[in-house]
N, C-alpha and C positions, 0 to 999 in steps of 0.2 A: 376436438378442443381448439379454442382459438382461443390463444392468450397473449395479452398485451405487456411488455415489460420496458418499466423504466429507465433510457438510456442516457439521461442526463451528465451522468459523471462521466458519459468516456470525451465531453467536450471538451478540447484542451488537452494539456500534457496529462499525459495517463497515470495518478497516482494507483496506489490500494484499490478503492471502491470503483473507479472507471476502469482498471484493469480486468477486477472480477466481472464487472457488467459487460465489458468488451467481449471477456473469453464467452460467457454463456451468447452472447449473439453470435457465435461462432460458430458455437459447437452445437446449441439447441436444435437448429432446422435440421442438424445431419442425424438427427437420433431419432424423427419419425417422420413418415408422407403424408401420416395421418392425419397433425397434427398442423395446426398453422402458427410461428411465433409473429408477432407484430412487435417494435418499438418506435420510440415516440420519446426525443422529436424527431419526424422525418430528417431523414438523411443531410436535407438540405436546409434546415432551419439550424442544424449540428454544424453545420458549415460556417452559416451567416454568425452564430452565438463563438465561434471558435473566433473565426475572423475578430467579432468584435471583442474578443478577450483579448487579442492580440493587441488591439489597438488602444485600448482601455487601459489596461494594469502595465504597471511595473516589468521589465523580464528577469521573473522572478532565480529564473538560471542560471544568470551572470556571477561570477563573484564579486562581492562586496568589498569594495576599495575605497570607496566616499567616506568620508565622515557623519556615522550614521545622526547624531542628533543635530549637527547641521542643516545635513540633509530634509531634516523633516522640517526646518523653517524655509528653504526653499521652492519658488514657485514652480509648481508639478500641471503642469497642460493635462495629462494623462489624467490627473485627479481629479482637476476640475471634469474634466470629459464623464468620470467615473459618475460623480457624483448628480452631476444632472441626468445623464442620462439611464444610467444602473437601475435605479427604480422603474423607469415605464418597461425596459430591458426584460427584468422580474414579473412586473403588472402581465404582459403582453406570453411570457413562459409558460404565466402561472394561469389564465385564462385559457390559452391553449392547450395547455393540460386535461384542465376541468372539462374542457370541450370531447378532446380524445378519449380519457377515459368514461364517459357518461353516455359512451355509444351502444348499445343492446346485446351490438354481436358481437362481444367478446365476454367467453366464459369466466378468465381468471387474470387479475390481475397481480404482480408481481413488481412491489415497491423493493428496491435493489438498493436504497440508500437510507432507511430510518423512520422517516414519514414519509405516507403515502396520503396522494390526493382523496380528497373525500368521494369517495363511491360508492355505488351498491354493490359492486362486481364482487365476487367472492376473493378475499386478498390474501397476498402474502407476502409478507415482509421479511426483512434481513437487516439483523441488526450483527454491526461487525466487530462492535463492544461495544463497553458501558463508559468509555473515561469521558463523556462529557457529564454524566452523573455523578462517579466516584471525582474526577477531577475537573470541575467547569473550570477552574483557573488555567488550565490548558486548551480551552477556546474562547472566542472572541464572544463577547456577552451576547451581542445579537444571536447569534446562533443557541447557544444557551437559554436566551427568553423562547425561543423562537420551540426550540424543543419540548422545554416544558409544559410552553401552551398546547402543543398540539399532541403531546404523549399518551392524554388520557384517551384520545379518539384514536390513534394509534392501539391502543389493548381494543376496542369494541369493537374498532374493522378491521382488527386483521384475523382470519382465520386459521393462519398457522404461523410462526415463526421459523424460520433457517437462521443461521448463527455459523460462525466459521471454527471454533472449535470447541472441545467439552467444557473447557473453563469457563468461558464468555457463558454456554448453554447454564455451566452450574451456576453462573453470576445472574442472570435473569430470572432462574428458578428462587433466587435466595434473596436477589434486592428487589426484583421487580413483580414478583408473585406469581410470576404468570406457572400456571399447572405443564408441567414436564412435557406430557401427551402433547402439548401444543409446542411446544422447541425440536427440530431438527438440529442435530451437529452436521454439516455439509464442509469437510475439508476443502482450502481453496488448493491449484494445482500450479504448478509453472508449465512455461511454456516448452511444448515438446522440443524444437528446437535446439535446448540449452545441452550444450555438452562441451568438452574442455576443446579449447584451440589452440594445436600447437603454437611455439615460439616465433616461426617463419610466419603465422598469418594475426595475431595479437600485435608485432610488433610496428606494425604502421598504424593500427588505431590508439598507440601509446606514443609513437613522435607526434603525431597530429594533435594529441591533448597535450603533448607537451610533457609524458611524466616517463621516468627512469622503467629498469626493467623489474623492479622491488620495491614494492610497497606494501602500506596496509590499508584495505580497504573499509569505506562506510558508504552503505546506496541507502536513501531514507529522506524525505522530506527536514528540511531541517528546523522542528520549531521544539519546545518546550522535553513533550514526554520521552523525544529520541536520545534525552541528556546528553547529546555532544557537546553544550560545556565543559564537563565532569570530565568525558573524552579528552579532550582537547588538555584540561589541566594536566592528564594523566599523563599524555605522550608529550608534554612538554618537559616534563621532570625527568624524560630520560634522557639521559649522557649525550651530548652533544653528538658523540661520534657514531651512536648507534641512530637520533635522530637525520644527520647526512648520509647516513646507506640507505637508511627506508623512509621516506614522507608516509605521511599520512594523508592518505587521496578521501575528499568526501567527494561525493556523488549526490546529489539531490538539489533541488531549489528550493530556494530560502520561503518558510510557511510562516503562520502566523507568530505573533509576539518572539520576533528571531532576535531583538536589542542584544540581550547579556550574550549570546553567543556571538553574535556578529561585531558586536565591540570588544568582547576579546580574541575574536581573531583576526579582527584587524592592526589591534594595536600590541598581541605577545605573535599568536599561534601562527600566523602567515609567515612570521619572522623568525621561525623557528621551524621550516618547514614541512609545515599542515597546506595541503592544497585544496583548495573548494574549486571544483572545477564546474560546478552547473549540473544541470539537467540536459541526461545523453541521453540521445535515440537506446533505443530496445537492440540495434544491431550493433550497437557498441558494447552492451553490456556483456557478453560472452567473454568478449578480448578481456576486457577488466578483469572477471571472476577467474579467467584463467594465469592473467599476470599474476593476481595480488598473493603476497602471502597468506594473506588472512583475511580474513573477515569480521571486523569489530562491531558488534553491533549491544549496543550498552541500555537498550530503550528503558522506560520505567514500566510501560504498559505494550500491549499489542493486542488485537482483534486475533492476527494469526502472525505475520513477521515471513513475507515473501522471499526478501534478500536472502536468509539462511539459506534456503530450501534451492533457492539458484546458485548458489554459494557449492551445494552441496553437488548439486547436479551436473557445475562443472568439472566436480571433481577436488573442489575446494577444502581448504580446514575454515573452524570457523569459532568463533571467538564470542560468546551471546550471553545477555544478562538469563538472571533467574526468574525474568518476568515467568507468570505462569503458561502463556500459549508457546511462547519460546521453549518452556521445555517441551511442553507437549508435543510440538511439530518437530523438532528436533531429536526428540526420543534415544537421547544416549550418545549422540553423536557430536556433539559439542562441547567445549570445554564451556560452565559458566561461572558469572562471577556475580555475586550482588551489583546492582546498580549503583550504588553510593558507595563503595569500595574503590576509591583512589586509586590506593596503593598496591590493589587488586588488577586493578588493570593496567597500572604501569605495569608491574610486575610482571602479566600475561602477555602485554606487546613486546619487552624487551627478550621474552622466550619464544618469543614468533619472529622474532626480529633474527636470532640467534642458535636456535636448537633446532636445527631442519629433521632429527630423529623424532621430536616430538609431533613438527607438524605432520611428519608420515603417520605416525598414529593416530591424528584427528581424522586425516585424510580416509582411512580404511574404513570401507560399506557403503560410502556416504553419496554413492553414483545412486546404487540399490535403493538405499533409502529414499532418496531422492524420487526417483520412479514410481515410486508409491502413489505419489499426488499429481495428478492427470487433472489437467481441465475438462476435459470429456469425461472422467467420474464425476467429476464438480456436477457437470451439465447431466449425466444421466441422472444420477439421485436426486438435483433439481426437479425433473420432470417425473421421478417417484412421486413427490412430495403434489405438484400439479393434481395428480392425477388421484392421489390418496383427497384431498380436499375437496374436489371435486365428486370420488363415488364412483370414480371407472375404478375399474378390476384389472384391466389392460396391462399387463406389463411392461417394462421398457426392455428392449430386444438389448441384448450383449452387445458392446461393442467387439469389436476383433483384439483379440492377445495382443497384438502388436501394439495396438493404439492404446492400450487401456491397460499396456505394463506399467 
């Protein structure tokens, strides 16, 4: 089998969907000899398109200190840069694409981000939710026109569907019609790597960002459905003296429509010590998960909701709305709260803040649990599913215990 797969999102800082595309170009070539993976774009067009993001956009990681609707009448080089050239950027991707996949010898194709280029090759997509259906107000219209036009061709070529967990899968079955038989649930995994790091080797990647030995933590892109407004109002109403023992650390760079959040943490929640530190490297994130007290994660929606899961793995408690994949990936091991409950999550940060008997009890199984979710299972049931589309009988060989606890 020679299959092609879509690597476009791991271009740039690795959110959600280039992560998961990342792990499978990892793990995929190690699960057969048989088997050839290919993705696209070459390694080196991944370079050129990163470089030019760099140079092009905003650095979305910084925190936000400007005065946000100032700023947006001020003259922006980067914008301009954006704006002319972004489109031939796109034209030149998207012809390149059409080009690679439309090549003979490759059996299956594997669109890893929604839609997929139009092809004959036998396809398979991955949808990692529904919220720009259920909620288009939570992305940028273009994307949204952009969806809709191309969604009906999206059901006629794709021949199977992957989905990152049962909800999203029941959500397709119910909003989207598609027949069951054609949806995988394919849990995503964290990375093996993660596990708790003592006091003696966290505490220099915490003077280096600059933050105390107690906090509470949020890792998440920061735009609309992650409601760190709501957040933010929450952990401001608590008592002065419990917000100077623990700030509140976000982690993530600023994503689309970020105004109502970034103008109130400019002008209350920075002031009240909420720190938005950016977007850290992957080898910082261990230290984090291992300082933080907590982990707040408040979103309205999720595909699957990674931070728990690494949350967990360091050994973490963890503090998570009742979105539906959040329960599901979390399975028992999390305190959760409705997402629109204020006074819910003040209430749950000021006992994370204060009851270290309570966070022990968050804290128990949640290494085990965590272990559950492998990106090498991600990647072997991937190539289940390859290979069932396809009409081989082939099985995919076990990974070893070790690798695949």
């Amino acid at each position: 089998m020679r299959a092609i797969v879509n690597a476009t999102s791991t271009i740039g800082n690795l959110t959600g969907v280039g992560r998961y595309t990342n792990q499978l170009m990892e793990c995929l070539p190690k699960l057969s000899q048989a088997d050839q993976f290919f993705f696209y774009p070459h390694a080196c067009i991944r370079s050129l398109r990163h470089t030019w993001k760099k140079a092009s956009e905003p650095d979305a990681g910084k925190p936000v200190v400007q005065d946000v609707k100032k700023s947006r009448n001020l003259p922006n080089p980067r914008k301009w840069l954006r704006s002319g050239l972004l489109p031939c950027a796109h034209l030149f991707l998207w012809l390149y694409s059409r080009a690679v996949v439309s090549k003979s010898w490759f059996d299956l194709y594997h669109e890893t981000n929604y839609i997929p280029i139009a092809c004959s090759i036998p396809t398979v997509t991955t949808f990692h939710d529904l919220s720009i259906i259920h909620h288009p107000e939570w992305h940028p219209k273009k994307r949204v026109d952009w969806f809709n036009k191309y969604l009906p061709r999206t059901y006629s070529q794709t021949r199977h569907f992957i989905t990152d967990t049962e909800s999203v899968r029941r959500e397709m079955i119910e909003t989207l019609n598609i027949p069951p038989e054609k949806i995988t649930r394919i849990w995503c995994g964290i990375r093996s790597d993660l596990q708790r790091v003592p006091k003696e080797e966290y505490q220099p990647v915490l003077q280096r960002l600059g933050l105390p030995d107690s906090f509470l933590l949020h890792v998440g892109t920061m735009e609309p459905r992650k409601n760190l407004f709501m957040l933010m109002k929450a952990y401001v109403d608590l008592p002065t003296e419990l917000r100077e023992k623990c700030p509140l650390v976000l982690i993530g760079q600023w994503g689309w429509n970020y105004g109502e959040a970034a103008e109130f943490y400019q002008s209350i929640a920075r002031h009240q010590n909420v720190k938005q530190i950016g977007y850290v490297s992957d080898d910082d994130l261990p230290a984090l998960y291992s300082a933080a007290r907590s982990l707040v994660f408040p979103t309205h929606y999720e595909g699957f909701g990674i931070p728990p899961l690494e949350m967990m793995g360091c050994g973490g408690a963890v503090i998570g709305s009742t979105a539906a994949s959040v329960a599901e990936v979390t399975a028992g091991h999390a305190f959760l709260i409705d997402p629109d409950d204020v006074a819910g999550w003040r209430d749950a940060m000021k006992r994370a803040i204060t009851d270290d008997d309570w966070l022990k009890t968050l804290r128990k199984g949640v290494v085990e649990h965590a272990r559950q979710f492998t990106w090498e299972r991600t990647a072997e049931e991937t190539l289940r599913v390859y290979r069932r589309v396809l009409g081989i009988d082939k099985t995919v060989a076990k990974l070893p215990a070790s690798r695949a606890a």
